[in-house]
C-alpha positions as CSV (number, residue, x, y, z in Angstrom):
1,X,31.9,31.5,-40.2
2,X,29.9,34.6,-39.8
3,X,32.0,38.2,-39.4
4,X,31.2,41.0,-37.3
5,X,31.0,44.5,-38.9
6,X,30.9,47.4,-37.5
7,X,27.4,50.1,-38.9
8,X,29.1,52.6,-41.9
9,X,26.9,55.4,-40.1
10,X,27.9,55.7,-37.2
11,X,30.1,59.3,-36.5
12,X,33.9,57.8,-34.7
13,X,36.5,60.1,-32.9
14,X,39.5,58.5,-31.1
15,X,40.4,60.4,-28.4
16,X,44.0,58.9,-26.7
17,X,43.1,55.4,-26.3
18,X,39.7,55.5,-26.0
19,X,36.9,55.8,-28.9
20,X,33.5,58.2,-28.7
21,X,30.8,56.5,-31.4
22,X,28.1,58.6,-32.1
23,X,24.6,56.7,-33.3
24,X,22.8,59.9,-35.2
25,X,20.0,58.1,-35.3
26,X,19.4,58.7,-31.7
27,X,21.9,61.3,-30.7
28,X,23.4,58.8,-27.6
29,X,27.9,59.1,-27.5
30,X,28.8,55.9,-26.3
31,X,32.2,55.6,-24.7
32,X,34.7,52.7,-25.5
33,X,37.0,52.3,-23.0
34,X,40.7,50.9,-24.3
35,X,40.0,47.5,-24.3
36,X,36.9,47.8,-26.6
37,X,38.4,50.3,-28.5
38,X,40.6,47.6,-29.8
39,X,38.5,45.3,-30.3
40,X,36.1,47.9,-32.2
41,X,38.8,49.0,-34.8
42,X,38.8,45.2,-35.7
43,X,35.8,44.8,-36.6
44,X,35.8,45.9,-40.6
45,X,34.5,42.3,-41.5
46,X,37.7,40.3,-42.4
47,X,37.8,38.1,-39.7
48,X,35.7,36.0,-37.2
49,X,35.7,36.6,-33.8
50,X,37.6,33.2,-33.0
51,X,40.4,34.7,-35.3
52,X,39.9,38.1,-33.6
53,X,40.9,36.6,-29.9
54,X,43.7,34.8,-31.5
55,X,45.3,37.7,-33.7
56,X,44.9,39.9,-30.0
57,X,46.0,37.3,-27.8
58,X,49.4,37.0,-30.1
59,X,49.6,40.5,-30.0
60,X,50.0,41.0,-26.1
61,X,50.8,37.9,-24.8
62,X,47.4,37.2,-23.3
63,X,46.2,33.7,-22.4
64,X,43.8,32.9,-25.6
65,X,40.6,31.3,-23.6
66,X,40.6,34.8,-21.5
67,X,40.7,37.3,-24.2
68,X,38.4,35.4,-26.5
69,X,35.6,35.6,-23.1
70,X,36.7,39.2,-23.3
71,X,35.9,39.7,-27.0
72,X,32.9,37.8,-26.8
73,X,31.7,39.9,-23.9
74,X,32.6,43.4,-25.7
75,X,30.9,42.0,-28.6
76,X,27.5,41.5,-27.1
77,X,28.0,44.6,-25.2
78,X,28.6,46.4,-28.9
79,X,25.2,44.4,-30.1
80,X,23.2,45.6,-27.4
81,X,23.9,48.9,-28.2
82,X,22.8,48.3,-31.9
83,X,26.5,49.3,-33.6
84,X,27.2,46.9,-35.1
85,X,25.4,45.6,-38.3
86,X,22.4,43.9,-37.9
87,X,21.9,44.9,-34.5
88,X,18.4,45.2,-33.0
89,X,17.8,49.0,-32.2
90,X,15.6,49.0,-29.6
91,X,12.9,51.8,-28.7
92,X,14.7,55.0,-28.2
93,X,15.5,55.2,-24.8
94,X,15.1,58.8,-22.7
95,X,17.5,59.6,-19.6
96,X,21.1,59.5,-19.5
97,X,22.6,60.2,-23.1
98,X,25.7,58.2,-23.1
99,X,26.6,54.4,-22.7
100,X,30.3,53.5,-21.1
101,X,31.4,50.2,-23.3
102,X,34.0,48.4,-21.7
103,X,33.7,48.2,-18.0
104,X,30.0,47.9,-17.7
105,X,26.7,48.7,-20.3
106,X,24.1,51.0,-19.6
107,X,21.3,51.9,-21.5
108,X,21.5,55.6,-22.6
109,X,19.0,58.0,-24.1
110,X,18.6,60.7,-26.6
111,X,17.2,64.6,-26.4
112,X,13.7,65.1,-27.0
113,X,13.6,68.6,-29.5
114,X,12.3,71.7,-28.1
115,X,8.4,72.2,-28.1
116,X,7.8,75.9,-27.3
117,X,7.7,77.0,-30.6
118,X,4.6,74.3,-30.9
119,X,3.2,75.5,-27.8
120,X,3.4,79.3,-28.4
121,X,1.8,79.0,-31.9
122,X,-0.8,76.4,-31.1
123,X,-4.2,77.5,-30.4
124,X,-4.8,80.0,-27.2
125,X,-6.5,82.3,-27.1
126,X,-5.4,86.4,-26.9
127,X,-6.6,88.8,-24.0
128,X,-6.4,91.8,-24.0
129,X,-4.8,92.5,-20.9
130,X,-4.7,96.5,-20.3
131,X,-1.4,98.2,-19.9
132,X,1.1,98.3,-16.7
133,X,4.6,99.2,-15.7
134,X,7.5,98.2,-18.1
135,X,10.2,97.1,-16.9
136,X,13.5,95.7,-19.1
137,X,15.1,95.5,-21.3
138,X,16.6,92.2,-20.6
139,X,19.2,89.9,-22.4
140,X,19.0,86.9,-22.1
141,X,21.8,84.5,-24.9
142,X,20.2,87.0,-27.8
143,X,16.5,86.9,-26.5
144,X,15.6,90.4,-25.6
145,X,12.5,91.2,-23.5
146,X,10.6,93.5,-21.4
147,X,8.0,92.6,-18.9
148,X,5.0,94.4,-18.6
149,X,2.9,94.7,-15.1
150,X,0.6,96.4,-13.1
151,X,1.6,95.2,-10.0
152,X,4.2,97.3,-8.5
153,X,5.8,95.1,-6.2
154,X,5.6,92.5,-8.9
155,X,8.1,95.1,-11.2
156,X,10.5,96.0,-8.4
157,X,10.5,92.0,-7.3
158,X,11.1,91.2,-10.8
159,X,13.8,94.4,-12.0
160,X,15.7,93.4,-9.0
161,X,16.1,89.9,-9.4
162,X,16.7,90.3,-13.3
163,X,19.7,92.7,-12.6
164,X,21.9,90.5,-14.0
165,X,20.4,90.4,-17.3
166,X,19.9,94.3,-18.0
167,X,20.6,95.1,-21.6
168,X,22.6,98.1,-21.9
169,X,24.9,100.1,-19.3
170,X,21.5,101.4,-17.6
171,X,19.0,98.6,-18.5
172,X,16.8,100.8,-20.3
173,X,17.9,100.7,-23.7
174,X,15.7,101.0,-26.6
175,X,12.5,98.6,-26.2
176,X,11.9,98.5,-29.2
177,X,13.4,95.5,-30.7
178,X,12.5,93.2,-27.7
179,X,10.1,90.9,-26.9
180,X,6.9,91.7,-24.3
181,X,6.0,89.6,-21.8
182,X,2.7,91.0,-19.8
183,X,1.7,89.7,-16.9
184,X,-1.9,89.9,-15.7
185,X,-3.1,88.9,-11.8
186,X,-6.2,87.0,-11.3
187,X,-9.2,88.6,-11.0
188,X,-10.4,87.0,-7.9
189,X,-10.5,83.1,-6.5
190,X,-14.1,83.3,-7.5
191,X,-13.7,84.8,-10.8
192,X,-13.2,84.2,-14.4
193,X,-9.8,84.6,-14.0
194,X,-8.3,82.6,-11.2
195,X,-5.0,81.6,-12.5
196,X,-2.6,84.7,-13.4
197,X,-1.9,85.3,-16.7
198,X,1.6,85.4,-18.5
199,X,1.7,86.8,-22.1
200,X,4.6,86.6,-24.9
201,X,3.6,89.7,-27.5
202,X,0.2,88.8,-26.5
203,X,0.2,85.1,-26.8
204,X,-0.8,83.1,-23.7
205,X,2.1,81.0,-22.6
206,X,1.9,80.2,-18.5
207,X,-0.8,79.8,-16.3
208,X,0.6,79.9,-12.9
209,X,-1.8,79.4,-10.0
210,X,0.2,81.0,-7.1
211,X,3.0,84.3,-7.4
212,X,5.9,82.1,-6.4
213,X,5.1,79.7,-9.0
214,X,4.6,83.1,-11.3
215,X,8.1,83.9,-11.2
216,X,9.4,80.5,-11.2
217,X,7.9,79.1,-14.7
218,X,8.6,82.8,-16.1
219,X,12.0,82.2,-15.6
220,X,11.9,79.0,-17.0
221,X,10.3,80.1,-20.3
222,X,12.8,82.4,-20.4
223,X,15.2,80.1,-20.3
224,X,13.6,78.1,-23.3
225,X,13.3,81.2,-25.4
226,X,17.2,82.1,-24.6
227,X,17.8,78.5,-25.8
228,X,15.8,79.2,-29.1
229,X,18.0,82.2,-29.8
230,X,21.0,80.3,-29.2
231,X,20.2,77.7,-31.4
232,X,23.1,77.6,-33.9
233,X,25.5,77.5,-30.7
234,X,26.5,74.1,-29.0
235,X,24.4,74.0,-26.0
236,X,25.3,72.5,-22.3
237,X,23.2,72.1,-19.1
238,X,25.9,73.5,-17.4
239,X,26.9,76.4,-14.7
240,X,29.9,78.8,-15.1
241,X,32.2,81.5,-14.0
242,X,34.6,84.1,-15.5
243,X,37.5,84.4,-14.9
244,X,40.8,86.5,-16.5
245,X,41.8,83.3,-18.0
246,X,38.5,82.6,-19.7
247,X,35.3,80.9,-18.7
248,X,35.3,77.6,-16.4
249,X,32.5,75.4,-17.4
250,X,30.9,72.6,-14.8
251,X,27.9,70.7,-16.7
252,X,26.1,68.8,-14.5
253,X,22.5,67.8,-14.3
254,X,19.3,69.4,-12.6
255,X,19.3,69.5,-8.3
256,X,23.5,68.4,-8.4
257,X,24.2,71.5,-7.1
258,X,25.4,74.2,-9.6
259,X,23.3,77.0,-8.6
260,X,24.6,76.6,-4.6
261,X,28.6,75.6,-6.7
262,X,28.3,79.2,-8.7
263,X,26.8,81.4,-5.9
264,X,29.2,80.4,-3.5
265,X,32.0,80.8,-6.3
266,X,30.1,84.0,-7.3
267,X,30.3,85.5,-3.7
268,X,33.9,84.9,-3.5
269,X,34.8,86.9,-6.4
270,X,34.4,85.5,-9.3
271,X,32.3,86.3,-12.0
272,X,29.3,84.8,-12.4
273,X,28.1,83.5,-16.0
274,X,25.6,81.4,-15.4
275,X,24.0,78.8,-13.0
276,X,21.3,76.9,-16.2
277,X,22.9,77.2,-19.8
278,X,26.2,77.7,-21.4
279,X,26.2,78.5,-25.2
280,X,29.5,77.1,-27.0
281,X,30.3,78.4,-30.4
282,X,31.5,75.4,-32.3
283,X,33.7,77.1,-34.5
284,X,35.6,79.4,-32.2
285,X,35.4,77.5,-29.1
286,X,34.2,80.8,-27.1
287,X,31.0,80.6,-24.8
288,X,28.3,82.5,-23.3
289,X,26.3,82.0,-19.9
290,X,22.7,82.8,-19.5
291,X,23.1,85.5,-16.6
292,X,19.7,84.5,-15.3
293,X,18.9,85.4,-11.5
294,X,21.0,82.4,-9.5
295,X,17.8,79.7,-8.7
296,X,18.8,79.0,-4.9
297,X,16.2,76.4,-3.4
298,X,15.5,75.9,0.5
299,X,18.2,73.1,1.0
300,X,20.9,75.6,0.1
301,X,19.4,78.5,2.1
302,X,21.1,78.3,5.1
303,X,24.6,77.3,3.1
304,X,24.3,80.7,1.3
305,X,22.3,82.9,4.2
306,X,24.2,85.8,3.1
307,X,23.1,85.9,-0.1
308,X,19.5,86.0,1.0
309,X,18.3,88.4,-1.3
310,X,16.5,91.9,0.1
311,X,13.1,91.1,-0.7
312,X,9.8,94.3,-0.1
313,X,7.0,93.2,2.5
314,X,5.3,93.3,-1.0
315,X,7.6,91.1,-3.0
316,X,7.6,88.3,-0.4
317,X,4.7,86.5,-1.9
318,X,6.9,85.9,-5.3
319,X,9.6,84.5,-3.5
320,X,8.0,82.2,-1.4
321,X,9.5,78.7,-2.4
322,X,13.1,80.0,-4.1
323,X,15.3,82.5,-3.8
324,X,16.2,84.3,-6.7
325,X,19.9,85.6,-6.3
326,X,21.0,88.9,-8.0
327,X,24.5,87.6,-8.1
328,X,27.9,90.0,-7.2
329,X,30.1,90.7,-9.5
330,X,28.0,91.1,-12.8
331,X,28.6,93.9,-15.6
332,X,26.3,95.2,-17.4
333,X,25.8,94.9,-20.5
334,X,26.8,90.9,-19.9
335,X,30.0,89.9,-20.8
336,X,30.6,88.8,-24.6
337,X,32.1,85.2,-25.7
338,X,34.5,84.0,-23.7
339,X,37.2,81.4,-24.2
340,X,37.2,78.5,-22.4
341,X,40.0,77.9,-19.1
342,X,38.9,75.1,-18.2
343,X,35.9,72.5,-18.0
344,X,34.8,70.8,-14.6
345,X,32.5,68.0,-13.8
346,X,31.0,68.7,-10.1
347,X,29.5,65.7,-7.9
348,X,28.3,66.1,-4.3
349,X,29.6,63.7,-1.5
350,X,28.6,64.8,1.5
351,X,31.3,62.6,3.1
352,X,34.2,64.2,1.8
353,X,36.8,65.2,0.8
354,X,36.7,67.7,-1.5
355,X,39.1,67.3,-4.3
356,X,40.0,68.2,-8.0
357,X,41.6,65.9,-10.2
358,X,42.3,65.8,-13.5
359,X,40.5,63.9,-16.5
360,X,41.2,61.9,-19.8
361,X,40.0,63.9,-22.7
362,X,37.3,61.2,-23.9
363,X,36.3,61.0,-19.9
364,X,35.4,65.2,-20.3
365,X,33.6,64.9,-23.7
366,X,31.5,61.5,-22.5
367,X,30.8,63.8,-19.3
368,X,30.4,67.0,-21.3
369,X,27.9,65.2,-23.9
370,X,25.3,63.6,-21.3
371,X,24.2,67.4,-20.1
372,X,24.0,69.1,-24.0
373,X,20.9,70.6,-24.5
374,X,18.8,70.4,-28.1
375,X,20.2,73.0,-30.6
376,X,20.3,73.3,-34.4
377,X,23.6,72.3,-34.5
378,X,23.7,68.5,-36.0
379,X,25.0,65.5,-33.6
380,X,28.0,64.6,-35.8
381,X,28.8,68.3,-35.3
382,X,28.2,69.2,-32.0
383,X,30.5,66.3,-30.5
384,X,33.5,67.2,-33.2
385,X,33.5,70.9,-31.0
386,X,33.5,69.0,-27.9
387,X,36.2,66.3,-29.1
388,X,37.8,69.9,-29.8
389,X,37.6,71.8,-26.8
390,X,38.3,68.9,-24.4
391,X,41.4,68.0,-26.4
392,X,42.5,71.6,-26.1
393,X,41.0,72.5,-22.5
394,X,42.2,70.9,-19.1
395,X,39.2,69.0,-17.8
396,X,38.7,68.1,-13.9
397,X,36.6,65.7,-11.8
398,X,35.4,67.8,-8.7
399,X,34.2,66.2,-5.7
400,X,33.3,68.3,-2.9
401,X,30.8,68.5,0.3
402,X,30.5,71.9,0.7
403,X,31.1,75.2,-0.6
404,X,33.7,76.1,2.0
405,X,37.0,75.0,-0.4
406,X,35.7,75.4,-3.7
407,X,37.2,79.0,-4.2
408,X,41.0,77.4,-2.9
409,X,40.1,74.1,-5.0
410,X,39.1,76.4,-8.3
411,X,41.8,78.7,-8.1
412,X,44.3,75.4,-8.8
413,X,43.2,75.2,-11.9
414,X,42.9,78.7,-12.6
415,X,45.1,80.9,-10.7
416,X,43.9,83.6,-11.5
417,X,40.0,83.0,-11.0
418,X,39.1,84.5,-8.2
């Protein structure tokens, strides 16, 4: 009778009852709940699955028929997720990045590696684009940049907005060592350049048609260049705040809210980290926020009305579609590593209620692992610092439907937050 083994290269950390496997091949944590974490540590190849059933049936005085169903379930569950040996591995898939084994299957996916460095050295061509206002520098996770404009109201649009990531206790520390973006306008609608121009040390990287979508896509480039120069750190799609205790992490994906969950936060008092990118040394445990401008789009507008930001008759135009937020209580230069408090994962429910409740360990790191953004840092290596920080952190579940409770509901779990 044929024996069911377990693959030899797949990366396995218990956590309490429940077991995270790691496939490097295609960087996707899938989450054994307790049940199949049993049945997992059994399979080593010593015993069929009939004996399996019979060995775990004995062992807690479970009807036999039942748990053998049960094990041949978990077992095809396992197969379909190609971890055991001489499982199919189908094509790679590309959305969610953890599987739950156990309770029910899904199909998970793995990151796609960064490709700005192929787009910035690939073939466009240089213009020379004439000289403007500087502006900067910035900071931005170890990316340092200026920005470069002859458009007036373009530089105190973007100087304003970019408070938050100043370099230095003025902002206007030596340029030298940073990076230049230039920005040139179009020429005309009728001329050979229609499309404004956005320049890295000269290199074309965006062609935005419109302002708003100018300062939009800038912002995102810079959040992909930050992410470059935090490569060697752990890094999570994530918003956070500050607070005396130490940083309070809340990954979550794109449009779930964390911009509108750290302004409102922000505005209350605490200090604000980030709203896109949280860098996690995987050493020390300590982590950084990219300070960017907080992204607010119209469905959160009248939720944070007063945080509008003051924007010139002449800076309107670059603001048409999202605010961008010069959040409260910032410091300049930003704030160094910070340890980590505590680690939250927001949903929206606009029926209610809010509440905060606390998690399992393997529940935070599955949670934690399905927003972690490409890095340097190998797989295998990157979930042992989350196995250690959500062993050593308090993790929370928060639900909420509004922003109204979230500064009573965050100071629970750290008093002293806000």
């Amino acid at each position: 009778m044929s024996r069911t083994t377990r693959r030899t290269d797949l990366h396995t950390v218990v956590v309490g009852d429940q077991c995270l496997v790691l496939d490097p091949s295609t960087s996707v944590l899938h989450a054994l709940n307790p049940s199949a974490t049993l049945v997992w540590d059994l399979l080593d190849g010593t015993a069929a699955l009939p004996e399996l059933a019979t060995d775990i049936a004995a062992a807690t005085g479970s009807d036999i028929a039942t748990v053998e169903a049960d094990v041949i379930r978990l077992v095809d569950g396992l197969h379909g997720a190609g971890l055991l040996e001489g499982s199919t591995r189908g094509p790679r898939p590309t959305t969610d990045r953890t599987t739950d084994i156990g309770p029910r299957i899904v199909r998970a996916g793995a990151p796609t590696p960064w490709q700005h460095r192929a787009v910035a050295l690939s073939a466009i061509r240089r213009h020379d684009i004439g000289s403007g206002e500087t502006i900067g520098p910035y900071d931005a996770l170890g990316f340092r940049f200026t920005v470069e404009t002859a458009d007036r109201d373009l530089a105190t649009f973007l100087d304003t907005s970019f408070r938050s990531l100043r370099a230095g206790p003025t902002g206007h520390t030596d340029p030298g060592s940073a990076q230049r973006y230039r920005i040139v306008a179009p020429d005309h609608p009728s001329g050979p350049r229609r499309r404004w121009g956005v320049y890295l040390d000269d290199v074309r990287v965006l062609s935005p048609a419109t302002p708003a979508q100018l300062t939009y896509h800038l912002l995102g480039h810079i959040s992909v260049m930050s992410a470059t120069a935090a490569e060697h750190d752990v890094l999570l799609h994530a918003a956070a705040i500050g607070t005396p205790a130490g940083a309070v992490l809340m990954p979550a994906t794109s449009g779930a809210g964390k911009s509108t969950l750290v302004a409102a936060l922000a505005a209350a008092g605490s200090d604000y980290l980030t709203d896109e990118l949280v860098a996690l040394d995987p050493a020390r445990l300590v982590a950084r926020g990219l300070r960017r401008p907080i992204v607010v789009k119209p469905g959160s507008w009248d939720v944070l009305a007063a945080m509008a930001p003051a924007v010139t008759d002449g800076g309107q135009r670059f603001s048409s579609d999202t605010w961008l937020v010069a959040p409260p209580g910032t410091t300049n230069p930003p704030p160094g590593p910070q340890p980590v408090a505590a680690l939250v994962l927001p949903t929206f429910d606009p029926a209610g209620p809010d509440s905060i409740t606390p998690i399992a360990p393997a529940e935070a790191v599955a949670g934690s692992w399905a927003h972690l953004w490409p890095s340097t840092v190998p797989a295998e290596a990157a979930l042992d610092a989350l196995v250690a920080l959500c062993t050593s952190t308090p993790a929370y579940r928060l639900r909420r439907s509004g922003t109204e409770s979230l500064p009573g509901l965050l100071a629970t779990i750290a008093p002293h937050g806000t």
